[in-house]
mmCIF file of the N, C-alpha and C atoms, coordinates in Angstrom:
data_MODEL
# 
_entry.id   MODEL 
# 
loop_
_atom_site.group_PDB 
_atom_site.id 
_atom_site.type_symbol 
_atom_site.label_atom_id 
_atom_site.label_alt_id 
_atom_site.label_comp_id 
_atom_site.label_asym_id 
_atom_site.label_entity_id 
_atom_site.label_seq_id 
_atom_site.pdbx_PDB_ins_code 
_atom_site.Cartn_x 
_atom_site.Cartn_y 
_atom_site.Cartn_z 
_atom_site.occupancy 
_atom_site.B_iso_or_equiv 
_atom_site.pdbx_formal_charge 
_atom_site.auth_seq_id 
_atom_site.auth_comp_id 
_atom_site.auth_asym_id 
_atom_site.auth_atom_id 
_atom_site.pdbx_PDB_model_num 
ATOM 1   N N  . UNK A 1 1  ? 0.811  -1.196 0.000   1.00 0.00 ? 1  UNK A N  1 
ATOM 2   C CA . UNK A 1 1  ? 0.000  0.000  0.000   1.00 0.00 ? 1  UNK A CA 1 
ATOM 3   C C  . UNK A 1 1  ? 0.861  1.268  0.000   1.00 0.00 ? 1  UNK A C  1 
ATOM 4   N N  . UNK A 1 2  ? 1.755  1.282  1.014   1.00 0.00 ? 2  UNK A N  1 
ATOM 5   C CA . UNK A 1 2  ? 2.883  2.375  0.795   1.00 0.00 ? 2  UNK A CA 1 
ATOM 6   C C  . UNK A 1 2  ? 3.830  2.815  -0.513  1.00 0.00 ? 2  UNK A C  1 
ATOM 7   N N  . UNK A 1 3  ? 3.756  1.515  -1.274  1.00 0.00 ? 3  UNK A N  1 
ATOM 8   C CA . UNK A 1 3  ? 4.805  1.800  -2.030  1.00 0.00 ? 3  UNK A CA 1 
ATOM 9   C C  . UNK A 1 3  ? 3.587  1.805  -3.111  1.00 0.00 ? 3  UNK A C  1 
ATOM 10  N N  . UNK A 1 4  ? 2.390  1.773  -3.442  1.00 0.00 ? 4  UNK A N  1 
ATOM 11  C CA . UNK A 1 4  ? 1.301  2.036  -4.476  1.00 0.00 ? 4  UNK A CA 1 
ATOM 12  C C  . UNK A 1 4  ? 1.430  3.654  -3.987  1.00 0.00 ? 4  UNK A C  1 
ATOM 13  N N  . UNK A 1 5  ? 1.513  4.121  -2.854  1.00 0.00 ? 5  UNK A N  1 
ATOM 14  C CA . UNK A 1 5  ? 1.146  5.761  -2.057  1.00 0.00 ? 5  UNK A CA 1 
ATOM 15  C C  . UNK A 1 5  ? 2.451  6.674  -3.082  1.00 0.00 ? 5  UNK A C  1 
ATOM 16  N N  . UNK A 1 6  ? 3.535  5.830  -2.893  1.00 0.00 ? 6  UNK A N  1 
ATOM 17  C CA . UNK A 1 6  ? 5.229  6.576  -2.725  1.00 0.00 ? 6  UNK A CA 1 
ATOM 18  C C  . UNK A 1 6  ? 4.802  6.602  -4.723  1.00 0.00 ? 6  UNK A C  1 
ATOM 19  N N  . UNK A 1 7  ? 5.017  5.560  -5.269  1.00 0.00 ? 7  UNK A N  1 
ATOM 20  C CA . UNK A 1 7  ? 4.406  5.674  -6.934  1.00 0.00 ? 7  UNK A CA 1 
ATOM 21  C C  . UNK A 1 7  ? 4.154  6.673  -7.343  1.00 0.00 ? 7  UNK A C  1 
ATOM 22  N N  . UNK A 1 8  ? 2.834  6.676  -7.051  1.00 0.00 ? 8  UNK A N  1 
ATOM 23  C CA . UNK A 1 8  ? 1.836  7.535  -7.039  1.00 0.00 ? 8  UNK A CA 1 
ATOM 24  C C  . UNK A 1 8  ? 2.180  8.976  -7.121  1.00 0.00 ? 8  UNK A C  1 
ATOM 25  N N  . UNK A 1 9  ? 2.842  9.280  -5.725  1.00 0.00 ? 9  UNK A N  1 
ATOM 26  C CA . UNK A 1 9  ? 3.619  10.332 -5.623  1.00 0.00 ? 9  UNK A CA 1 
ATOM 27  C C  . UNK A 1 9  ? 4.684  11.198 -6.523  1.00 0.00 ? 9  UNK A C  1 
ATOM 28  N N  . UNK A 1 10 ? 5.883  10.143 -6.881  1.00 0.00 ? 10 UNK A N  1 
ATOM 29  C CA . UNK A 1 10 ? 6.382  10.263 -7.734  1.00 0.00 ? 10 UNK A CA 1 
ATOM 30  C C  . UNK A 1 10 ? 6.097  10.868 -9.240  1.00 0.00 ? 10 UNK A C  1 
ATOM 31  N N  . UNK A 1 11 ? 5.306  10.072 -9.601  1.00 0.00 ? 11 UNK A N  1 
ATOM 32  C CA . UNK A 1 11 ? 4.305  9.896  -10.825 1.00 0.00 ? 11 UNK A CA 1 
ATOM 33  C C  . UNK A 1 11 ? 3.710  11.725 -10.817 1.00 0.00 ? 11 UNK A C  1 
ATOM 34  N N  . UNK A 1 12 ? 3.145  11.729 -9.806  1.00 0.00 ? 12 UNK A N  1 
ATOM 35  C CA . UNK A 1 12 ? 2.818  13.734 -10.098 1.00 0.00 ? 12 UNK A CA 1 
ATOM 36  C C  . UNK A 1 12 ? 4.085  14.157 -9.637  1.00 0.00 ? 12 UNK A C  1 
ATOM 37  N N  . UNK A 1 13 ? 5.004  14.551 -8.907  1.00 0.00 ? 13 UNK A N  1 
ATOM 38  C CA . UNK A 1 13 ? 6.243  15.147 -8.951  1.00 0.00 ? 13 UNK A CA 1 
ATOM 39  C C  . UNK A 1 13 ? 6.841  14.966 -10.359 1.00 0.00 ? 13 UNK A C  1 
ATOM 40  N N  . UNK A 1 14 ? 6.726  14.163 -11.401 1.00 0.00 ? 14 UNK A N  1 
ATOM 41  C CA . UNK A 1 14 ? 7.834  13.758 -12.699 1.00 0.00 ? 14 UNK A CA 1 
ATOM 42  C C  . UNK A 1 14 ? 6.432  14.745 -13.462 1.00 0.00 ? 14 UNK A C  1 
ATOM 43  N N  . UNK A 1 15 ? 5.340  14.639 -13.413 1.00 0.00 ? 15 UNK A N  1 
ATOM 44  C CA . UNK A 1 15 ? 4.663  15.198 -14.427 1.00 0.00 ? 15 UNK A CA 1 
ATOM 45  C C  . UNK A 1 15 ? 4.450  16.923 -13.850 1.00 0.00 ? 15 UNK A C  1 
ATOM 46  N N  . UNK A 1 16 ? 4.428  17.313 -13.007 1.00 0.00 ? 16 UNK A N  1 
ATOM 47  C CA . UNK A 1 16 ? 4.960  18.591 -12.036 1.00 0.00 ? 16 UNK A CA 1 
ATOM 48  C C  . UNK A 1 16 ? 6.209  19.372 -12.707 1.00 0.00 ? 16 UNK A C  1 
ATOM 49  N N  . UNK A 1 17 ? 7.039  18.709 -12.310 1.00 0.00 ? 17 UNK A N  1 
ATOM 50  C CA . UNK A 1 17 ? 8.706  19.232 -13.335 1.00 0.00 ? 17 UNK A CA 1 
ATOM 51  C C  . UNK A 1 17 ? 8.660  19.144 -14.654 1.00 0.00 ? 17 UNK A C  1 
ATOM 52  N N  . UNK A 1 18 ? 7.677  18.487 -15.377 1.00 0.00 ? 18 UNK A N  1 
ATOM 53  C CA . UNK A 1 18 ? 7.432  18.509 -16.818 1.00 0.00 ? 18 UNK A CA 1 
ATOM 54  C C  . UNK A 1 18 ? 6.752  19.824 -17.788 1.00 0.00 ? 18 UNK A C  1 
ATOM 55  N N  . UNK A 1 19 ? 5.831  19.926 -16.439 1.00 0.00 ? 19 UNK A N  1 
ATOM 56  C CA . UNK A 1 19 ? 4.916  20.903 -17.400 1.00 0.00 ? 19 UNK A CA 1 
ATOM 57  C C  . UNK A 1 19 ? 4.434  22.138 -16.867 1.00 0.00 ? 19 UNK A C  1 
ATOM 58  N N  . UNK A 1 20 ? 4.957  22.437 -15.447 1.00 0.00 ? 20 UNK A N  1 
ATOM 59  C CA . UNK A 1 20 ? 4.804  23.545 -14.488 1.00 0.00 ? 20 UNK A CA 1 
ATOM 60  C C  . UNK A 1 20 ? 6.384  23.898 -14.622 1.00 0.00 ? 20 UNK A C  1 
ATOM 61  N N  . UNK A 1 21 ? 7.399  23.645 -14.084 1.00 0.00 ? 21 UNK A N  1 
ATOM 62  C CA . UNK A 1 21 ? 8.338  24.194 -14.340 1.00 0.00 ? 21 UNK A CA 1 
ATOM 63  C C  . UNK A 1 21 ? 9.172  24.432 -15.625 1.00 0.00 ? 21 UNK A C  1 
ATOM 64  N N  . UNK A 1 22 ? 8.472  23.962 -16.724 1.00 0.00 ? 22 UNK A N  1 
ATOM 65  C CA . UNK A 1 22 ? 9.784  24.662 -18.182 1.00 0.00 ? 22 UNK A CA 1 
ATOM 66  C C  . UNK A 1 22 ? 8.849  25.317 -18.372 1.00 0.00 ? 22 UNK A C  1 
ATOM 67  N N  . UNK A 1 23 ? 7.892  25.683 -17.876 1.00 0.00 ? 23 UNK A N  1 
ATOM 68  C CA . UNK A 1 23 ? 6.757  27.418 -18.516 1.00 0.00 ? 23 UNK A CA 1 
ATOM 69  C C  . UNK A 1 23 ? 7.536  28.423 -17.937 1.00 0.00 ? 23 UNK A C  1 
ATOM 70  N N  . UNK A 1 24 ? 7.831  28.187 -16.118 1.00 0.00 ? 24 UNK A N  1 
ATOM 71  C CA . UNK A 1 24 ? 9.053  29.053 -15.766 1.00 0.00 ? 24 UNK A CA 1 
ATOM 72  C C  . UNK A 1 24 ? 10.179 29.181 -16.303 1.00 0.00 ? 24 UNK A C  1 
ATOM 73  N N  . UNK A 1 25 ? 10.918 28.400 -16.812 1.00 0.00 ? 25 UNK A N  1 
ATOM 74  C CA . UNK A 1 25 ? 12.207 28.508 -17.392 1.00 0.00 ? 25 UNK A CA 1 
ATOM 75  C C  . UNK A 1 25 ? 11.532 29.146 -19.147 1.00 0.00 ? 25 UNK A C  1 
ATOM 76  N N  . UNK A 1 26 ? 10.915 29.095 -19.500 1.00 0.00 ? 26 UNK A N  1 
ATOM 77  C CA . UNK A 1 26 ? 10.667 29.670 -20.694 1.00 0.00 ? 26 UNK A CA 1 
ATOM 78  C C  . UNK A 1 26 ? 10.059 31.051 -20.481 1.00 0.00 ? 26 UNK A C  1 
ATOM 79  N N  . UNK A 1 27 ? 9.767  31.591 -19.294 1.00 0.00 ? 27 UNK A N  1 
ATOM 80  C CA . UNK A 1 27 ? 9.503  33.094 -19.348 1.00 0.00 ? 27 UNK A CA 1 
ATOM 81  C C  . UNK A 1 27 ? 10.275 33.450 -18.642 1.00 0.00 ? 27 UNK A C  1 
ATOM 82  N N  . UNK A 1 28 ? 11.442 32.842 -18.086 1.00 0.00 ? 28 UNK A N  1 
ATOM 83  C CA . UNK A 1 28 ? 12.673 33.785 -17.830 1.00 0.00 ? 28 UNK A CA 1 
ATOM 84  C C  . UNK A 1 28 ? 13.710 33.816 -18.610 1.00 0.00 ? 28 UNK A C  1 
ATOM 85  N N  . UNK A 1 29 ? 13.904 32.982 -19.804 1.00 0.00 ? 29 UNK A N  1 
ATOM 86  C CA . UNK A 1 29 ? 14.254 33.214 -21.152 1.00 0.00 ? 29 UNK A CA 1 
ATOM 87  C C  . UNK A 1 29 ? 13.640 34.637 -21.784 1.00 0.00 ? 29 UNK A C  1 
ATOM 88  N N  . UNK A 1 30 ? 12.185 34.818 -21.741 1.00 0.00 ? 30 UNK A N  1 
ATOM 89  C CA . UNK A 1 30 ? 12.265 35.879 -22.763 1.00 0.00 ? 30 UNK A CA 1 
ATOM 90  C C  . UNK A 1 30 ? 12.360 37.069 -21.994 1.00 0.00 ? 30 UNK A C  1 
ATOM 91  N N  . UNK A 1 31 ? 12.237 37.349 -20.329 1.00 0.00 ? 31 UNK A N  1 
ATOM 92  C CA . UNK A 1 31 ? 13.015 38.446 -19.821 1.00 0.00 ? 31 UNK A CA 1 
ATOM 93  C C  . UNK A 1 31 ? 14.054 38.557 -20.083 1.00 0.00 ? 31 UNK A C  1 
ATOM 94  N N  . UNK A 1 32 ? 14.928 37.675 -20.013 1.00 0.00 ? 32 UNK A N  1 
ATOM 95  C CA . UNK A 1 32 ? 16.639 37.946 -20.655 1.00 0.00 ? 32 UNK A CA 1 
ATOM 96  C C  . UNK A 1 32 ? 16.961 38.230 -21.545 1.00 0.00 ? 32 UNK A C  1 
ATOM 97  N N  . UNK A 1 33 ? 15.702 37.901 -22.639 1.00 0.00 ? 33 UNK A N  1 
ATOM 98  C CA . UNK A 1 33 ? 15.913 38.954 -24.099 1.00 0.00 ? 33 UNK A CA 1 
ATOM 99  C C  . UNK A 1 33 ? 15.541 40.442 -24.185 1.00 0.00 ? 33 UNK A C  1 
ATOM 100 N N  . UNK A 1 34 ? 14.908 40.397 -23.419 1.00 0.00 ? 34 UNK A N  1 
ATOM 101 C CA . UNK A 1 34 ? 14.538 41.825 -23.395 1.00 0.00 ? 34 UNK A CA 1 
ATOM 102 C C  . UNK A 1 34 ? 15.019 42.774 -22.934 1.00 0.00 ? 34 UNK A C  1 
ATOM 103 N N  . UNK A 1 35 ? 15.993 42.161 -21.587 1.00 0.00 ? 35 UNK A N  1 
ATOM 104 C CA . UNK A 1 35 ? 17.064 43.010 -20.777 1.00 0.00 ? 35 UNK A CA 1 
ATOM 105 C C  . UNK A 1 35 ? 18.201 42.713 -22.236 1.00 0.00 ? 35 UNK A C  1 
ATOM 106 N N  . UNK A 1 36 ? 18.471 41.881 -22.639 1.00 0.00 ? 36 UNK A N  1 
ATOM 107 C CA . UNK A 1 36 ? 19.434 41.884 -23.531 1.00 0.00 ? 36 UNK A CA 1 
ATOM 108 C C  . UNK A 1 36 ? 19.496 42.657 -24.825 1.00 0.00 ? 36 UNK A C  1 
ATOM 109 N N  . UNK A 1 37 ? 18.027 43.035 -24.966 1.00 0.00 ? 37 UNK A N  1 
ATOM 110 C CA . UNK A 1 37 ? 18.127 44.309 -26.220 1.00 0.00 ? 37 UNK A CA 1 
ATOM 111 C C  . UNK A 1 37 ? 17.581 45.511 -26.004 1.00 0.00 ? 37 UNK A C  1 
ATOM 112 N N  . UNK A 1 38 ? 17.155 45.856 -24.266 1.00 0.00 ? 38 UNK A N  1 
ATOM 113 C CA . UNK A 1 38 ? 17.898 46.820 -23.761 1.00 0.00 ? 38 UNK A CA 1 
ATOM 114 C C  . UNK A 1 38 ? 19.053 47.123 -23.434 1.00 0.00 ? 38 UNK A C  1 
ATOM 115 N N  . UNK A 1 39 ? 20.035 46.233 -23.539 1.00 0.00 ? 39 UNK A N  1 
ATOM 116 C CA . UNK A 1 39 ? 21.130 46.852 -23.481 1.00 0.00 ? 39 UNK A CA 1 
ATOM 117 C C  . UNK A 1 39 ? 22.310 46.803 -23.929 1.00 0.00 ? 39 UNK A C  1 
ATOM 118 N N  . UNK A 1 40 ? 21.458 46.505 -25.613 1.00 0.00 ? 40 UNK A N  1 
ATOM 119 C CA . UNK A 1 40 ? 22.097 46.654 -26.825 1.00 0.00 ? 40 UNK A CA 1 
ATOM 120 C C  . UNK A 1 40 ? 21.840 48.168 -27.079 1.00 0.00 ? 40 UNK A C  1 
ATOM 121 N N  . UNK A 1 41 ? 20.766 48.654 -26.602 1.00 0.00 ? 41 UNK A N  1 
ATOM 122 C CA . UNK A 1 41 ? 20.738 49.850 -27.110 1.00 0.00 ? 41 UNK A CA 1 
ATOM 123 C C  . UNK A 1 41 ? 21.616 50.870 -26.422 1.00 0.00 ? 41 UNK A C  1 
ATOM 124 N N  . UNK A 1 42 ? 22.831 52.138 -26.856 1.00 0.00 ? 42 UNK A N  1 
ATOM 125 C CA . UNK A 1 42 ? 23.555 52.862 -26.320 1.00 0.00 ? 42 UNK A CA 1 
ATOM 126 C C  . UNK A 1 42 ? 23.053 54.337 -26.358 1.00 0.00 ? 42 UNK A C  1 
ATOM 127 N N  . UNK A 1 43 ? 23.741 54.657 -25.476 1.00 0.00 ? 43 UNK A N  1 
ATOM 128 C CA . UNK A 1 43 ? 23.287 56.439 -25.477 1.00 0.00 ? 43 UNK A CA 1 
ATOM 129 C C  . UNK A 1 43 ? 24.304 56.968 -26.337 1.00 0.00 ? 43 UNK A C  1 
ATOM 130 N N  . UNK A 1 44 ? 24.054 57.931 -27.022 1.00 0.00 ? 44 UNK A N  1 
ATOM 131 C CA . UNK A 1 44 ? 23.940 58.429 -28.175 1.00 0.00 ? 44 UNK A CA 1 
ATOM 132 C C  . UNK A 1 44 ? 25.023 59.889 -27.216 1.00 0.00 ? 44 UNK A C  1 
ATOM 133 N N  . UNK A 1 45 ? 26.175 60.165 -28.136 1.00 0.00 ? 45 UNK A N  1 
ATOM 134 C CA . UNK A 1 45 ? 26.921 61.328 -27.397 1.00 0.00 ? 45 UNK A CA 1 
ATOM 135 C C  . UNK A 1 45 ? 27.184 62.218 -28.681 1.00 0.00 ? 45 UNK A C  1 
ATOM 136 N N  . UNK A 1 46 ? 27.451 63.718 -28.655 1.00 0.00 ? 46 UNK A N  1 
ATOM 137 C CA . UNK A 1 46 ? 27.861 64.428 -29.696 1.00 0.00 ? 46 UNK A CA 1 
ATOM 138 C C  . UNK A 1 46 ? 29.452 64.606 -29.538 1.00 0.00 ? 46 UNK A C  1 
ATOM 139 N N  . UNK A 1 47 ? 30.154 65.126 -31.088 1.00 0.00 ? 47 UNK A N  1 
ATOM 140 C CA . UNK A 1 47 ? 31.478 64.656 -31.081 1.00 0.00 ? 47 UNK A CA 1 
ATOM 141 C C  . UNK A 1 47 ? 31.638 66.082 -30.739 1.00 0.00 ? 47 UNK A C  1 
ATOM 142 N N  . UNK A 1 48 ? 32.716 65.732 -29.832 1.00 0.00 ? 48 UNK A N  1 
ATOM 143 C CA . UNK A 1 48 ? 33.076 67.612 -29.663 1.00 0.00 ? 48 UNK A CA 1 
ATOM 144 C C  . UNK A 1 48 ? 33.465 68.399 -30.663 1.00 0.00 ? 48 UNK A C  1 
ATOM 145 N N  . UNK A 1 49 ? 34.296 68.285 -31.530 1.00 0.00 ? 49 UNK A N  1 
ATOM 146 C CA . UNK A 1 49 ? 34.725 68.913 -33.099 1.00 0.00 ? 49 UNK A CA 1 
ATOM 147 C C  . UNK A 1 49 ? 33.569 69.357 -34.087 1.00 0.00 ? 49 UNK A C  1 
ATOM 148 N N  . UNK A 1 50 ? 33.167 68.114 -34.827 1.00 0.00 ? 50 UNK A N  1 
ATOM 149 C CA . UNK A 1 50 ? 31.867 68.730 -35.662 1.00 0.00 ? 50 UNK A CA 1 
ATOM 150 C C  . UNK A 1 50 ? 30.383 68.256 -35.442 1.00 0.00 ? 50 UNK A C  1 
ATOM 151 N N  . UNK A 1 51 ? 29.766 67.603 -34.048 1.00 0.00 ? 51 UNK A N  1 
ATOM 152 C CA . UNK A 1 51 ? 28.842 67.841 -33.271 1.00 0.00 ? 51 UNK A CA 1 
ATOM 153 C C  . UNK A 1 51 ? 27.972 66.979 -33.762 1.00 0.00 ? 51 UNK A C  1 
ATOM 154 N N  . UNK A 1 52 ? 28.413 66.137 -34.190 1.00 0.00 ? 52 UNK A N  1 
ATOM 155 C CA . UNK A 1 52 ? 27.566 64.485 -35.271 1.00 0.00 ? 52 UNK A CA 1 
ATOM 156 C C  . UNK A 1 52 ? 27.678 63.768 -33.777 1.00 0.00 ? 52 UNK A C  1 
ATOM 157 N N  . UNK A 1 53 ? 26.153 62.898 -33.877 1.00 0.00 ? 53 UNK A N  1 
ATOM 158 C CA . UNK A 1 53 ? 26.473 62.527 -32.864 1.00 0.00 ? 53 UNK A CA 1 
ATOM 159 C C  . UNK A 1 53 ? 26.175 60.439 -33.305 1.00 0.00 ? 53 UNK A C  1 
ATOM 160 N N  . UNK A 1 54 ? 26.975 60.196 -32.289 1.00 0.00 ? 54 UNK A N  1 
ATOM 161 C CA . UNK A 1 54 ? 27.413 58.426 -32.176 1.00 0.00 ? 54 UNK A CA 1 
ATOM 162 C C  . UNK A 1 54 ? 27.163 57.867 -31.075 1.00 0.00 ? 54 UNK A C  1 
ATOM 163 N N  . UNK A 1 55 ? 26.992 56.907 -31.173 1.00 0.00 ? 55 UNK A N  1 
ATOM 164 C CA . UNK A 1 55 ? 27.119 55.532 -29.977 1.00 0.00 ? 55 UNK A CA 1 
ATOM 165 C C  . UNK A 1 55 ? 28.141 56.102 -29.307 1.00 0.00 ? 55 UNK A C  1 
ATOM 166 N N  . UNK A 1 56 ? 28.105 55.716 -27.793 1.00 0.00 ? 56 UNK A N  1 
ATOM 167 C CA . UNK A 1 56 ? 28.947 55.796 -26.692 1.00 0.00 ? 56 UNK A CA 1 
ATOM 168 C C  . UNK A 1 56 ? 30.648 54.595 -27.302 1.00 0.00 ? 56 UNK A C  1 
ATOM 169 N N  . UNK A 1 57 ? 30.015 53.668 -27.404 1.00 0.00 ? 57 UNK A N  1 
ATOM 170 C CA . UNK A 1 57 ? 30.485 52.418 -27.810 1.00 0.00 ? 57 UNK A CA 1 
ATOM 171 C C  . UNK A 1 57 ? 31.565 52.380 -28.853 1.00 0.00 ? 57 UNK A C  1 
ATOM 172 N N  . UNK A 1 58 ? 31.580 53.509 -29.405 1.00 0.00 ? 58 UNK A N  1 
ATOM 173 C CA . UNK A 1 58 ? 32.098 53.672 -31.139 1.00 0.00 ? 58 UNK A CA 1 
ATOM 174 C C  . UNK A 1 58 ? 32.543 54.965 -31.363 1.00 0.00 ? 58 UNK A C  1 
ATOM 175 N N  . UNK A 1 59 ? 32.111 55.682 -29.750 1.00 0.00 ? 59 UNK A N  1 
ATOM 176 C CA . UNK A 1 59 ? 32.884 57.338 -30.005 1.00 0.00 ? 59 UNK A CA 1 
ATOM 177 C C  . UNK A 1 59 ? 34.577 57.192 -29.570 1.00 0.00 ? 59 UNK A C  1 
ATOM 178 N N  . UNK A 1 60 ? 35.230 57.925 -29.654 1.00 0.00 ? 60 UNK A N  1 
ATOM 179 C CA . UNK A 1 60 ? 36.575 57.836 -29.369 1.00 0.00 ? 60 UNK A CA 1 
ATOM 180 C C  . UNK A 1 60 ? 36.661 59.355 -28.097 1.00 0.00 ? 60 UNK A C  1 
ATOM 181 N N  . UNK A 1 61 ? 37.119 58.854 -27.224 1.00 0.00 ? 61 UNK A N  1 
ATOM 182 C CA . UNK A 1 61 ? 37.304 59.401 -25.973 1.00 0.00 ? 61 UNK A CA 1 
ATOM 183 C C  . UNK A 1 61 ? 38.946 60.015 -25.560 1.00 0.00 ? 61 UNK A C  1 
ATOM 184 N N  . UNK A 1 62 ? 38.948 61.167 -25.885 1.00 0.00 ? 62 UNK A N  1 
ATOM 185 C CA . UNK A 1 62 ? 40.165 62.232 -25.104 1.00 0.00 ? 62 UNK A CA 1 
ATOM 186 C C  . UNK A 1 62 ? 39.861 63.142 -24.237 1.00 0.00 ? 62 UNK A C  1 
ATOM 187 N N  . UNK A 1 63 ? 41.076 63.437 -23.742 1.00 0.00 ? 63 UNK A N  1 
ATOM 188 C CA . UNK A 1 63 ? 40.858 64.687 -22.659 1.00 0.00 ? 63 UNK A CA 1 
ATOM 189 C C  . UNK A 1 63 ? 39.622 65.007 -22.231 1.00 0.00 ? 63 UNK A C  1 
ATOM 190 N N  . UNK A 1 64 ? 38.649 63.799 -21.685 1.00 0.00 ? 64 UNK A N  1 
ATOM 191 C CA . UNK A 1 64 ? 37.130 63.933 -21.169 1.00 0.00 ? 64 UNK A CA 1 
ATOM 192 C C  . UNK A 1 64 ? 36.542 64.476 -22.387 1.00 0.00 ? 64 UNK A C  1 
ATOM 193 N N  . UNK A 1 65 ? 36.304 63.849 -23.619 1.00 0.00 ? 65 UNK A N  1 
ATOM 194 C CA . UNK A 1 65 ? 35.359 64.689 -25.246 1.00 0.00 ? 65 UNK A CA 1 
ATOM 195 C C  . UNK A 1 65 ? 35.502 63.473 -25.413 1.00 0.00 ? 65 UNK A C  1 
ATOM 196 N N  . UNK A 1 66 ? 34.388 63.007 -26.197 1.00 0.00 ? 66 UNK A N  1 
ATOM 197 C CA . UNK A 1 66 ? 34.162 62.301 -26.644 1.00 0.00 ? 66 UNK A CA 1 
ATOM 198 C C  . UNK A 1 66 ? 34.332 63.006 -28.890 1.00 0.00 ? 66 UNK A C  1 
ATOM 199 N N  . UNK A 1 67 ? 35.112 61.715 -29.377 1.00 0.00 ? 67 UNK A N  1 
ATOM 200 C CA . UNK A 1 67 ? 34.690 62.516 -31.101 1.00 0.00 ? 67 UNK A CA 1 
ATOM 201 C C  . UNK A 1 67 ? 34.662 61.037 -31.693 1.00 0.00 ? 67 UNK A C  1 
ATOM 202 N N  . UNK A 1 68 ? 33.706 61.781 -32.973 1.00 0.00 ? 68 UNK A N  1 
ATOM 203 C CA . UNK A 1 68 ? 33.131 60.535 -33.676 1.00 0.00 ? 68 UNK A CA 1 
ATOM 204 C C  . UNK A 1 68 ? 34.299 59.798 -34.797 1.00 0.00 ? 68 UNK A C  1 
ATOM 205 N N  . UNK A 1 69 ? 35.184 60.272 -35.085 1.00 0.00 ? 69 UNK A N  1 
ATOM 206 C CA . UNK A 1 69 ? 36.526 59.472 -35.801 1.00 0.00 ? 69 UNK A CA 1 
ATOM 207 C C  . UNK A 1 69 ? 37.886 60.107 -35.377 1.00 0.00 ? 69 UNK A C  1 
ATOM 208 N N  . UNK A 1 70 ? 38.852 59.642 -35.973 1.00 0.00 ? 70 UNK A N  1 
ATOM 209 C CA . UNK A 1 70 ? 40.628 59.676 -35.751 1.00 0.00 ? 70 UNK A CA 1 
ATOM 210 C C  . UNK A 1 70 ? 40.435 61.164 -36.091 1.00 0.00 ? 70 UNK A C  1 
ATOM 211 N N  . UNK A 1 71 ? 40.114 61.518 -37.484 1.00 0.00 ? 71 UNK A N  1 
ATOM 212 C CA . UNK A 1 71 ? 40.053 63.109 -37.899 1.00 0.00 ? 71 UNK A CA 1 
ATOM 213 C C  . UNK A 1 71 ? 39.568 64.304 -37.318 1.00 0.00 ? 71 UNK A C  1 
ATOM 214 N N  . UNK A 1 72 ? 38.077 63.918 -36.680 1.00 0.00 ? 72 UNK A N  1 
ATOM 215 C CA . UNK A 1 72 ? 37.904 65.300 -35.433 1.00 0.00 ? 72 UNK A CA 1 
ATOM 216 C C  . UNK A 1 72 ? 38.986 65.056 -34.769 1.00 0.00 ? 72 UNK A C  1 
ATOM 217 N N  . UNK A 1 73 ? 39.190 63.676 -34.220 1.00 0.00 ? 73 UNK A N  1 
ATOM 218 C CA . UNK A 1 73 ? 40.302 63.966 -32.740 1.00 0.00 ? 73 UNK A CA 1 
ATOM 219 C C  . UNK A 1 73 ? 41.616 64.979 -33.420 1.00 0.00 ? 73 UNK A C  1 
ATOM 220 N N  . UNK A 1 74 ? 42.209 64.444 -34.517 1.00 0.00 ? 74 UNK A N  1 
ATOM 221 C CA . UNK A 1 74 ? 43.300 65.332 -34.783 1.00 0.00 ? 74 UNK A CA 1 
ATOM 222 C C  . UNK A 1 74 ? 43.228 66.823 -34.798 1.00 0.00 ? 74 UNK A C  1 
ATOM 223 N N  . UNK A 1 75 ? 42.210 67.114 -35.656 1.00 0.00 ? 75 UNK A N  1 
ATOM 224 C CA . UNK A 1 75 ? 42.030 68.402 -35.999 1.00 0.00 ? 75 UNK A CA 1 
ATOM 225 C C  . UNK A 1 75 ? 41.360 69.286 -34.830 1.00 0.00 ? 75 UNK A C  1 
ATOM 226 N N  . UNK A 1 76 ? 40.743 68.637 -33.469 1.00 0.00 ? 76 UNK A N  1 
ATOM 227 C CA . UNK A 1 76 ? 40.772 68.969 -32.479 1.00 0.00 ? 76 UNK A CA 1 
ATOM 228 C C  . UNK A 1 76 ? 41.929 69.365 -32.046 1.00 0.00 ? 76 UNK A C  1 
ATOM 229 N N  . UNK A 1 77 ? 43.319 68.987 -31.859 1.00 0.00 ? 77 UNK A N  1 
ATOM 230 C CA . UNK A 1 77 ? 44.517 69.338 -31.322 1.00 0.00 ? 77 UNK A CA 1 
ATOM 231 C C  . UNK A 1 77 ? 44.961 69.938 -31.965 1.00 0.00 ? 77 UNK A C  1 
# 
């Protein structure tokens, strides 16, 4: 009788982890996409020289200025 009880038991715990928990693991998958293409997106800076403005990511950074290629930076100095 105990071990028809313990079965039994089992039997909903295996179908429990089947179909209640990967709904959780599948909607904390698509939060992580969403934090993940928030923060693909960058803030946007102007170049100190000729005032075009770029990705944080892709600006080039001197003397605290940020500029959008090698050529502002030069012609800055």
């Amino acid at each position: 009788m105990i071990l028809k009880l313990l079965l039994v038991a089992a039997v909903i715990y295996i179908v429990y982890l089947m179909f209640f928990k990967q709904k959780a693991v599948v909607k904390n998958k698509k939060n992580t996409k969403k934090q993940e293409t928030k923060q693909q997106v960058n803030e946007m800076i102007e170049c100190a020289h000729c005032g075009v403005y770029v990705e944080i990511s892709e600006a080039i950074l001197s003397n605290a200025k940020y500029y959008c290629c090698d050529e502002c930076l030069k012609e800055a100095k």
